[in-house]
Every structure is written in C-alpha cells, then in structure tokens.
N, CA, C and O atoms as a DFTB+ gen file, in Angstrom:
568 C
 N C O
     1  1       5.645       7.132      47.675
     2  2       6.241       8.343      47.161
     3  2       7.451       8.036      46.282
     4  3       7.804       8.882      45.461
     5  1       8.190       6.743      46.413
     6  2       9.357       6.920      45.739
     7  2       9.091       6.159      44.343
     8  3       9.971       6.243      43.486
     9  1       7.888       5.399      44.064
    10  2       7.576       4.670      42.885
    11  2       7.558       6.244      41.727
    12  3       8.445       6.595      40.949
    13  1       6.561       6.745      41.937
    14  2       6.383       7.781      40.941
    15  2       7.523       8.417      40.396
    16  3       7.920       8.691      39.264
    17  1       8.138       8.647      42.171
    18  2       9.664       9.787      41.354
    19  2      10.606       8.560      40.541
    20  3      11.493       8.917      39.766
    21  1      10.390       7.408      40.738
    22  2      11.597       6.443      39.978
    23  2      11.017       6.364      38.476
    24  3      11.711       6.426      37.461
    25  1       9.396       6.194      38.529
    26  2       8.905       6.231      36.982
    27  2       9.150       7.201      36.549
    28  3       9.262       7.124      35.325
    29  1       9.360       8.482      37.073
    30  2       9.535       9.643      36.198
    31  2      11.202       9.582      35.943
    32  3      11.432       9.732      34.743
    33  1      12.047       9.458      36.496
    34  2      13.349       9.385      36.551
    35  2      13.660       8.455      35.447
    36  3      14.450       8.870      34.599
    37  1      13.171       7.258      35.314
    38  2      13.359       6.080      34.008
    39  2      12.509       6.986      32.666
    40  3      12.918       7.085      31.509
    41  1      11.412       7.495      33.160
    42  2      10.898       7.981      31.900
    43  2      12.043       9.624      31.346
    44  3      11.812      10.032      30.208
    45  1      12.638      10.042      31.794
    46  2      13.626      11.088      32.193
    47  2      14.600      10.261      31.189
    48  3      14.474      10.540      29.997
    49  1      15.494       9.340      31.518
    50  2      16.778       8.840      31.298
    51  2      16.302       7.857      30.273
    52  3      17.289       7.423      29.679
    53  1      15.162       7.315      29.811
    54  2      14.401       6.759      28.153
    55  2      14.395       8.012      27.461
    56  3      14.838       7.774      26.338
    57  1      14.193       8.889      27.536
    58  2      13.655       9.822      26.464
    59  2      15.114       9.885      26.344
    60  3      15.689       8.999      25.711
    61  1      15.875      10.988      26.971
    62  2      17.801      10.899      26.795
    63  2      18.437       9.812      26.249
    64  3      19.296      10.329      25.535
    65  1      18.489       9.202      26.198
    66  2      18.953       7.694      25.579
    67  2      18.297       7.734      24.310
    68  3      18.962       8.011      23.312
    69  1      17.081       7.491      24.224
    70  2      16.287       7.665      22.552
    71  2      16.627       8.698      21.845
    72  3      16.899       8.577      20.651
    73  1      16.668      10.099      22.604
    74  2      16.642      11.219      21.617
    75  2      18.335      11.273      21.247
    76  3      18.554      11.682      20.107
    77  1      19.656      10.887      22.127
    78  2      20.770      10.575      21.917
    79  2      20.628       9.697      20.998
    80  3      21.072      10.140      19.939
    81  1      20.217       8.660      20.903
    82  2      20.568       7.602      19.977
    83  2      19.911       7.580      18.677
    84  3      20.288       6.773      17.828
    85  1      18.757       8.571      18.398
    86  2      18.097       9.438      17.373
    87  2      19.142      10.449      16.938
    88  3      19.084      10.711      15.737
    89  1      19.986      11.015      17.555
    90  2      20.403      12.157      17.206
    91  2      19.842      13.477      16.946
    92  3      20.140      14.375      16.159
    93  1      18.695      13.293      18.083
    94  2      17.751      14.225      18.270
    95  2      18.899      15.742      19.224
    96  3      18.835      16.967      19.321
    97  1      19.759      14.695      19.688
    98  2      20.740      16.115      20.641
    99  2      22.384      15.677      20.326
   100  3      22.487      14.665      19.634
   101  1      23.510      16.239      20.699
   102  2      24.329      15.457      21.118
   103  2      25.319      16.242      22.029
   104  3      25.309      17.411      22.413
   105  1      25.926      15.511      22.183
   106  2      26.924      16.238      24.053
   107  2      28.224      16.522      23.142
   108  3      28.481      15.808      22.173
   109  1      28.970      17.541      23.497
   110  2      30.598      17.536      23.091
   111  2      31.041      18.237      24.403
   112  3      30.424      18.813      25.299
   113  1      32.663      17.899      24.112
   114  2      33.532      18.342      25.189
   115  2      34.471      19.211      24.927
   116  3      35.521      18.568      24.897
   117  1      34.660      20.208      24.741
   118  2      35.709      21.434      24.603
   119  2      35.645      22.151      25.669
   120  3      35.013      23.207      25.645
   121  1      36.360      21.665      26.940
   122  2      36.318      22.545      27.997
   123  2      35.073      22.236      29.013
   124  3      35.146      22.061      30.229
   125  1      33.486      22.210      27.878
   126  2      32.536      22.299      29.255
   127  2      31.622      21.210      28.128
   128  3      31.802      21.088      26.917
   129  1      30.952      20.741      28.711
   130  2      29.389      20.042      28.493
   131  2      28.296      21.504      27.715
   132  3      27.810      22.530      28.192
   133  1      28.296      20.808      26.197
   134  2      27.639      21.301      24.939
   135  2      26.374      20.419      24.751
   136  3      26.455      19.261      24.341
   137  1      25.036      21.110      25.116
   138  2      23.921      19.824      24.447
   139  2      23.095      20.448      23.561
   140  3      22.329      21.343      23.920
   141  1      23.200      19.963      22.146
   142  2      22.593      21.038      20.920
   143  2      21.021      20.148      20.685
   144  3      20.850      18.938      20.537
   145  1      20.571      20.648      20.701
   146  2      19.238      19.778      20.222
   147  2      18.933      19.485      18.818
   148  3      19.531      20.281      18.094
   149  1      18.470      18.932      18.389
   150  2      18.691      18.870      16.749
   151  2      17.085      18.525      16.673
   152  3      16.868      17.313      16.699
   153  1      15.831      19.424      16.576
   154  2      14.641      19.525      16.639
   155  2      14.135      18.823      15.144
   156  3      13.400      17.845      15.015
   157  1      14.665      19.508      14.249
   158  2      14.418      19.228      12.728
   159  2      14.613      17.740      12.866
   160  3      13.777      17.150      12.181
   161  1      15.614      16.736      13.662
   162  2      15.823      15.780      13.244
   163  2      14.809      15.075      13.898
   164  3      14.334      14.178      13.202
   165  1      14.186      15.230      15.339
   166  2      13.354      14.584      15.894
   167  2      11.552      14.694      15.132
   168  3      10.811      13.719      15.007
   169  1      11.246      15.963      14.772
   170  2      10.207      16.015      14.174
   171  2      10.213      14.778      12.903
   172  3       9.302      13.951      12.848
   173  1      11.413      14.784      11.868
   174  2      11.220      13.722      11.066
   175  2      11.095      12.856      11.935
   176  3       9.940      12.990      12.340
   177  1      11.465      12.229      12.354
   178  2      11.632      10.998      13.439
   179  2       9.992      10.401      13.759
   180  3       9.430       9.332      13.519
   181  1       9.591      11.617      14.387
   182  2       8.213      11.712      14.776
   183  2       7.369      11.124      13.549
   184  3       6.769      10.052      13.620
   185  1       7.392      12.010      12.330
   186  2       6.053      12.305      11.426
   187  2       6.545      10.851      10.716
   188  3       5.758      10.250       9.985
   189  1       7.663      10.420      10.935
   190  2       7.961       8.989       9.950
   191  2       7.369       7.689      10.819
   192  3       7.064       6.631      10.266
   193  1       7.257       7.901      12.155
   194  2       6.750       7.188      12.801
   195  2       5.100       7.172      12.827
   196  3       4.328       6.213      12.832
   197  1       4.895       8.327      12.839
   198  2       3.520       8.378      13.072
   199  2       2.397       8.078      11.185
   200  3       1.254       7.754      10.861
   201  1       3.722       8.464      10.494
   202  2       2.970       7.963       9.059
   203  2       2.731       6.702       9.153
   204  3       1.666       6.250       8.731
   205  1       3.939       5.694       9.878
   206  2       3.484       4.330       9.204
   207  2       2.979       3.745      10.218
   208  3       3.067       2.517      10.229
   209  1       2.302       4.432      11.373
   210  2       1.249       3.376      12.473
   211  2      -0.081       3.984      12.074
   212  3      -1.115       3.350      12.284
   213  1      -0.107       5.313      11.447
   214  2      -1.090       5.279      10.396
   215  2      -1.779       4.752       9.400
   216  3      -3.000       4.703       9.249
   217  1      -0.628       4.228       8.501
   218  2      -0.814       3.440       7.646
   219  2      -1.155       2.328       8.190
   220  3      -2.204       1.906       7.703
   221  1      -0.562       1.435       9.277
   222  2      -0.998      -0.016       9.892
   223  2      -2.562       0.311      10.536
   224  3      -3.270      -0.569      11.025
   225  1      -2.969       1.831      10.429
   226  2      -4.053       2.009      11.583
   227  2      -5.271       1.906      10.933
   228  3      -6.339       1.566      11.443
   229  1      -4.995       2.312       9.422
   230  2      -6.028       2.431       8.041
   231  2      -6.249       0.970       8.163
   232  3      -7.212       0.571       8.817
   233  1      -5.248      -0.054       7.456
   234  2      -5.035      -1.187       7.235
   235  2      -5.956      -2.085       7.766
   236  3      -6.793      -2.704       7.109
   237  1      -5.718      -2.163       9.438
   238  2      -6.414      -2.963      10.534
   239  2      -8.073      -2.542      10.274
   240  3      -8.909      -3.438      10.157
   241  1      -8.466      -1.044      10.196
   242  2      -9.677      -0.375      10.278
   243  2     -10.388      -1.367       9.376
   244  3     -11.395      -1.988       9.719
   245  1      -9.359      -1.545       7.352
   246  2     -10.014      -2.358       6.686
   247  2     -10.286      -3.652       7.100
   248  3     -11.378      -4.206       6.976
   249  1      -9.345      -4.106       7.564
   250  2      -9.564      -5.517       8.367
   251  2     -10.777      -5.753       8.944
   252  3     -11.585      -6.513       8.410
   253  1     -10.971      -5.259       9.845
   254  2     -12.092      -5.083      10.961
   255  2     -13.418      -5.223       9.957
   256  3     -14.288      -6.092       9.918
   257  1     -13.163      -3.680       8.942
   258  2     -14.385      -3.784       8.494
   259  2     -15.141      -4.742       7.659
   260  3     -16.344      -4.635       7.421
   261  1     -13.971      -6.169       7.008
   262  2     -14.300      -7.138       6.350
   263  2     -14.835      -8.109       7.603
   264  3     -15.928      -8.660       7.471
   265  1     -14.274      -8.253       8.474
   266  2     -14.375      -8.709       9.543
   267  2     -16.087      -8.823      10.226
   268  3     -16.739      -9.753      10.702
   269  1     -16.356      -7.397       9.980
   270  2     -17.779      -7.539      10.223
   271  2     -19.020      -7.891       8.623
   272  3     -20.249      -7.959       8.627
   273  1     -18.382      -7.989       7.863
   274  2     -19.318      -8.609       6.797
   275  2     -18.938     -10.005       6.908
   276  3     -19.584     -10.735       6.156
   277  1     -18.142     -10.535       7.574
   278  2     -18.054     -12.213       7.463
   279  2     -19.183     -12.213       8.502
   280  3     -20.241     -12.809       8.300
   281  1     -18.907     -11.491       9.671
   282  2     -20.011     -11.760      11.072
   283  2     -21.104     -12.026      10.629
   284  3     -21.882     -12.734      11.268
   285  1     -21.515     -11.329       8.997
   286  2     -23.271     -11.033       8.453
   287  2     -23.714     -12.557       8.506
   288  3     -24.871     -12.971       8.576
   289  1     -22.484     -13.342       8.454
   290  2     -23.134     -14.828       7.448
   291  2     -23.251     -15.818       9.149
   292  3     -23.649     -16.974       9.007
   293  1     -22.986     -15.458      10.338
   294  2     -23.209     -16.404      11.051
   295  2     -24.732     -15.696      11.970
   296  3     -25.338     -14.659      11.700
   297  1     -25.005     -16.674      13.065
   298  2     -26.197     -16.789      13.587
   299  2     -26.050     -17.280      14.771
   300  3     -25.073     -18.005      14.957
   301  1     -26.803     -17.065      15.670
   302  2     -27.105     -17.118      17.322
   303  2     -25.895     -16.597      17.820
   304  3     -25.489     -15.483      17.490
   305  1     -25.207     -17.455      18.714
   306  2     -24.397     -17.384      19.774
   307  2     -23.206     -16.848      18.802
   308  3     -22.703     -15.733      18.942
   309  1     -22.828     -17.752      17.827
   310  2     -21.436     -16.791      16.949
   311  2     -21.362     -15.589      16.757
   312  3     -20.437     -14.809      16.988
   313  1     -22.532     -15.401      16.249
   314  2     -22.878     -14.315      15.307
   315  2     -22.486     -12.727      16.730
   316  3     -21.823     -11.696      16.617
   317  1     -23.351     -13.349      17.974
   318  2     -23.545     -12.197      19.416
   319  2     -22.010     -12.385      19.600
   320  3     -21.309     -11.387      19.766
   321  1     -21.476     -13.609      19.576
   322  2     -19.586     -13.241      20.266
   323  2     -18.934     -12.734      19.379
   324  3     -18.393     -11.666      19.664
   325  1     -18.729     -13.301      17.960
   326  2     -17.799     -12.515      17.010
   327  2     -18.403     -10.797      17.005
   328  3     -17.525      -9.941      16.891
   329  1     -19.798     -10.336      17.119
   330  2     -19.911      -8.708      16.836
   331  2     -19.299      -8.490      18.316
   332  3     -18.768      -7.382      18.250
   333  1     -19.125      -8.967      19.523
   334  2     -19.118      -8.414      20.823
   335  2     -17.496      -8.235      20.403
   336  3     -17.054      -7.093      20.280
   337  1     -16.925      -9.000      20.261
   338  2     -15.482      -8.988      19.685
   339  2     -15.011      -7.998      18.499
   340  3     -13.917      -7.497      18.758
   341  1     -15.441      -7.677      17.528
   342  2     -15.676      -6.652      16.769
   343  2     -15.623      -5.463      17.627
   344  3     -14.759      -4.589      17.567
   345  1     -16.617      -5.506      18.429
   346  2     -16.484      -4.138      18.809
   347  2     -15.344      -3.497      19.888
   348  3     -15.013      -2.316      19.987
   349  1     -14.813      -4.749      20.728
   350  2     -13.926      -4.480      21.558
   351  2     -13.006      -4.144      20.471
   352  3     -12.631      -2.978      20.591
   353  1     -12.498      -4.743      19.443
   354  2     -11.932      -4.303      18.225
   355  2     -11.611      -2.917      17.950
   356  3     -10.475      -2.444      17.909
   357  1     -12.725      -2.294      17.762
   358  2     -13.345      -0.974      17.040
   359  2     -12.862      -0.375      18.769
   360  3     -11.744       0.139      18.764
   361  1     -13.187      -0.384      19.417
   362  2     -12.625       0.276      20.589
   363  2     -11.240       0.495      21.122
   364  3     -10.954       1.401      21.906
   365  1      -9.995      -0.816      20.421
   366  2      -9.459      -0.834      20.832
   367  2      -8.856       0.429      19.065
   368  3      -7.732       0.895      19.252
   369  1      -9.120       0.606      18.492
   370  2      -8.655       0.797      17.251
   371  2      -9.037       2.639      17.139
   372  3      -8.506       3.458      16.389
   373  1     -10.202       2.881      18.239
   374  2     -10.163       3.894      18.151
   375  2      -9.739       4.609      19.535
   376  3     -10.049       5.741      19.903
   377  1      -8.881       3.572      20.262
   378  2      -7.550       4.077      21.382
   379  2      -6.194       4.125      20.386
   380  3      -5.467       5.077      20.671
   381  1      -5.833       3.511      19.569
   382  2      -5.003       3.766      18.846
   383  2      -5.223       4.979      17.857
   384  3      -4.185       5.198      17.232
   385  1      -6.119       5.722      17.566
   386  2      -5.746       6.942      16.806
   387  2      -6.315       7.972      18.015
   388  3      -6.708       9.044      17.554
   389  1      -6.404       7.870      19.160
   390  2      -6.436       8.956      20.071
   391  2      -4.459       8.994      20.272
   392  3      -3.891      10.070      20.457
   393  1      -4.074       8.340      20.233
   394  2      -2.679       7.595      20.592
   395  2      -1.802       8.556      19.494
   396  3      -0.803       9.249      19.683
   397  1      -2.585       8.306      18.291
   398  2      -2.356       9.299      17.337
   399  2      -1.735      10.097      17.037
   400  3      -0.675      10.308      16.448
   401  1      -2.858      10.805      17.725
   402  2      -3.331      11.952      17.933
   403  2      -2.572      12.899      18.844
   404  3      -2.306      14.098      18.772
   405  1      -2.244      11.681      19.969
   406  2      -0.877      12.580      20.997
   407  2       0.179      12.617      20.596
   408  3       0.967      13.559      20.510
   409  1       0.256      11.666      20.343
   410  2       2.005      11.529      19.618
   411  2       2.123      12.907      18.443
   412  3       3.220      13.462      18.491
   413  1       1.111      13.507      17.401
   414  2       1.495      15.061      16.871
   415  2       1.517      16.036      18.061
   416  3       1.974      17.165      18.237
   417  1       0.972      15.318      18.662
   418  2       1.539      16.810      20.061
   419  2       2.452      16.878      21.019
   420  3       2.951      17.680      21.808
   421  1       2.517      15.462      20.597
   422  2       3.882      15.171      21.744
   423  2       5.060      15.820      21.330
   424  3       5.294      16.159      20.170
   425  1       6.028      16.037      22.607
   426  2       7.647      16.757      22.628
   427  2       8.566      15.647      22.606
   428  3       8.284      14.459      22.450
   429  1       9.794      16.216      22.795
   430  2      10.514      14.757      22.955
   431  2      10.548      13.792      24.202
   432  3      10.946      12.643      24.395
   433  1      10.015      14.668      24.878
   434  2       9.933      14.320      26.626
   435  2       8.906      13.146      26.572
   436  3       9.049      12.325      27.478
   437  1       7.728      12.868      25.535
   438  2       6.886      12.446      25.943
   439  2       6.703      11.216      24.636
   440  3       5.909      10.275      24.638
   441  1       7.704      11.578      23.567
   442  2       7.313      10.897      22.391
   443  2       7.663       8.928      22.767
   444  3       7.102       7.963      22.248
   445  1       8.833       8.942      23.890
   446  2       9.140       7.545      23.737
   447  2       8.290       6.393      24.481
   448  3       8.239       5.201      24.178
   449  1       7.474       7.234      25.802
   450  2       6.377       6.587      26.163
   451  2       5.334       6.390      25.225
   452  3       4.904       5.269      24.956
   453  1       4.903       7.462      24.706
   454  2       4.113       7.402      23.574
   455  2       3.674       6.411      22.439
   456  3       2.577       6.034      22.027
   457  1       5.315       6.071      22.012
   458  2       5.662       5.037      20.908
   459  2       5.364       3.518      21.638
   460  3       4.811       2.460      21.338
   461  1       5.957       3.999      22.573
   462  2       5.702       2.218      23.259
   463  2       4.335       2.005      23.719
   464  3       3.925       0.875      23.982
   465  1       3.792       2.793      23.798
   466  2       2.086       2.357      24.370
   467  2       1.701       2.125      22.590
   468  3       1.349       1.058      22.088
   469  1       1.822       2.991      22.112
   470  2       1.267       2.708      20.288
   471  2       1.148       1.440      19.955
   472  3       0.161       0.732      19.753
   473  1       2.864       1.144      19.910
   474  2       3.707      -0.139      19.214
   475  2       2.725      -1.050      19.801
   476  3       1.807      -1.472      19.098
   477  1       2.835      -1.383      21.004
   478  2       1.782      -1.946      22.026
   479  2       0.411      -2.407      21.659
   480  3      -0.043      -3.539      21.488
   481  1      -0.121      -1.229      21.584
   482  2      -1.960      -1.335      21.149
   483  2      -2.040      -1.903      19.778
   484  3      -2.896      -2.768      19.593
   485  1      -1.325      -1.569      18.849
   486  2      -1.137      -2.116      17.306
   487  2      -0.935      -3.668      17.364
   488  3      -1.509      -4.476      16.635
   489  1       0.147      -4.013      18.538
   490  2      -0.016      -5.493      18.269
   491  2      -1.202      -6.213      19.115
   492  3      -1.436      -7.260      18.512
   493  1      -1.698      -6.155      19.776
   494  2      -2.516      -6.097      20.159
   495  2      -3.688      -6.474      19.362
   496  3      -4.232      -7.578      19.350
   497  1      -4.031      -5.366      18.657
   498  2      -5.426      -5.118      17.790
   499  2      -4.953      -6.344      16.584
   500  3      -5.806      -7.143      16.198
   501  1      -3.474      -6.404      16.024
   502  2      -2.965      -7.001      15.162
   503  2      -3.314      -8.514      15.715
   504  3      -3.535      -9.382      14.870
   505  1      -3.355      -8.771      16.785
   506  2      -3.465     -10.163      17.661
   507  2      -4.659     -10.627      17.268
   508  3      -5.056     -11.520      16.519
   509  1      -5.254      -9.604      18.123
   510  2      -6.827     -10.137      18.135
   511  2      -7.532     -10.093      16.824
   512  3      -8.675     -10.549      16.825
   513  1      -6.893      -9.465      15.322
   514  2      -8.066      -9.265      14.360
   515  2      -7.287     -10.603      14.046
   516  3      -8.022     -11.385      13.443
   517  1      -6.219     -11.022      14.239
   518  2      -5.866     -12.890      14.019
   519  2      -6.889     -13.806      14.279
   520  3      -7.633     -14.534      13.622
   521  1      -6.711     -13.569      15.297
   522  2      -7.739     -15.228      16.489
   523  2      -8.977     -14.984      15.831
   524  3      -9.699     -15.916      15.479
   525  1      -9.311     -13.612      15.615
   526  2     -11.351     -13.676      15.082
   527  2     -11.321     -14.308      13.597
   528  3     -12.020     -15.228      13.171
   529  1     -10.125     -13.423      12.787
   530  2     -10.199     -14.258      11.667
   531  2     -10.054     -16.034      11.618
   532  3     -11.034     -16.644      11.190
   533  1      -8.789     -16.854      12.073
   534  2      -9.403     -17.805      12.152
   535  2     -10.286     -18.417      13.253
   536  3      -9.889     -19.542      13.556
   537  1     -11.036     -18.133      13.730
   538  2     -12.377     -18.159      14.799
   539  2     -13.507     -17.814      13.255
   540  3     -13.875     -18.904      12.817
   541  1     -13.934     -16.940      12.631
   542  2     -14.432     -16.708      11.660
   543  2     -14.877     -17.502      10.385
   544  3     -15.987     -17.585       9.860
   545  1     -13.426     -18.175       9.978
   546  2     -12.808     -19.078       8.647
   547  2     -13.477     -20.736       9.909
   548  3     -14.317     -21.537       9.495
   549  1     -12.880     -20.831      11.239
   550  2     -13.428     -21.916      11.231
   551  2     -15.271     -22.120      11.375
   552  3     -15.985     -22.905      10.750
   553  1     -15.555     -21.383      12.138
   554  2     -17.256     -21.305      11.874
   555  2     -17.851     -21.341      10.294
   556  3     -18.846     -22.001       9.995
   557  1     -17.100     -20.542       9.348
   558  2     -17.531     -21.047       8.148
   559  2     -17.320     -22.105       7.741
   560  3     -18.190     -22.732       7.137
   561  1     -16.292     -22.511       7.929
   562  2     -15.891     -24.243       7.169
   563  2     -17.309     -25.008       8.163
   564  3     -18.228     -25.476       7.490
   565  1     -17.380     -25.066       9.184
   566  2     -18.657     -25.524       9.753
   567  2     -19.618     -25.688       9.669
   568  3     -20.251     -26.149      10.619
C-alpha cells in the first residue's frame, strides 16, 4: 500500500518542480501563498515538445523504412532475424506515436511522466535502428 501512494506523491512533487521551473505557475508572498498558473505557457511547452519528437518520430519511421529495403538484399537466417527485428522496430515506433498521442491530451499533472517515457522509447528505437544498421552494412560487406 505505501509503494503506490509514494509513486504518486514523487509523481505529485515532479510535475511541481517541472511546471515551476517551466514557469508553467509561480508562488508569491504578500501576506498569503499566491499560485497563478500560467496555462498559455505550458501548452507552448507542450506543442514544442511534442513537434520535435515528431519530427525525430517521422525521421526514425524513414529509417526503418530504408532499413527494410536493405533486408530485400539478404537471405536465409539474416534475412528471418533482421525482418524479425524490423518489426519489433515498427512496434516499438508505433508505441511512440500512441505516446504521442497522449501527451496532446495530457494536463500538466501528467505531461512530465509522459515526456520521460517518450524521451525513453525514442532512444531506444534510436539504439536499436543503430545496431541493425551496422548488423546490416556488416552482412553486406560479407
């Protein structure tokens, strides 16, 4: 029982910290505790973020898809691991625009988990379209 309430409590006191240090809110003191939200500033925040893991999300997609015309030129066993790999690829690439996809719906409550699972899956996919490419380049030199 107390794991959950502590993840929610850290996920609680991350978002406050991010959206403070965004200048998504800020606190003043005249007498009492003032917390203004500054919405306009977090939405940019958002759509600037979410443009350019977009853009990395297009990018990788092209990747991939050259990725599988190199696969055309190998045979037997390469040919079955590099497409099996491809496709974990393509799977993992189309968890990143479900990821997307939340993050335009996400609030501020939810945007900083959000970002970090993204950031996450991007390198990730960024990893693995590495190793296939040279895994790929060396089977051809072969």
């Amino acid at each position: 029982m107390k794991k959950p309430l502590i993840v929610v409590l850290v996920l609680v006191v991350a978002a406050g910290v991010l959206g403070y240090a965004r200048g998504w809110f800020s606190v003043t003191k005249e007498g009492k505790v003032d917390v203004q939200v500054d919405s306009a500033k977090f939405k940019e925040d958002r759509e600037a973020f979410s443009k350019t893991v977009g853009e990395k999300a297009k990018a990788l997609k092209d990747q991939v898809a050259g990725l599988w015309k190199h696969s055309e030129g190998l045979t037997g066993d390469d040919k079955a691991h590099a497409q099996k790999e491809l496709g974990e690829l393509n799977k993992k690439h189309d968890r990143l625009e479900q990821q997307l996809k939340e993050l335009e719906d996400a609030g501020q409550d939810r945007f900083a988990s959000i970002k970090r699972d993204l950031s996450k899956t991007l390198e990730e996919v960024e990893k693995k379209i590495e190793e296939l490419t040279k895994k790929l380049e060396k089977g051809k030199d072969e």
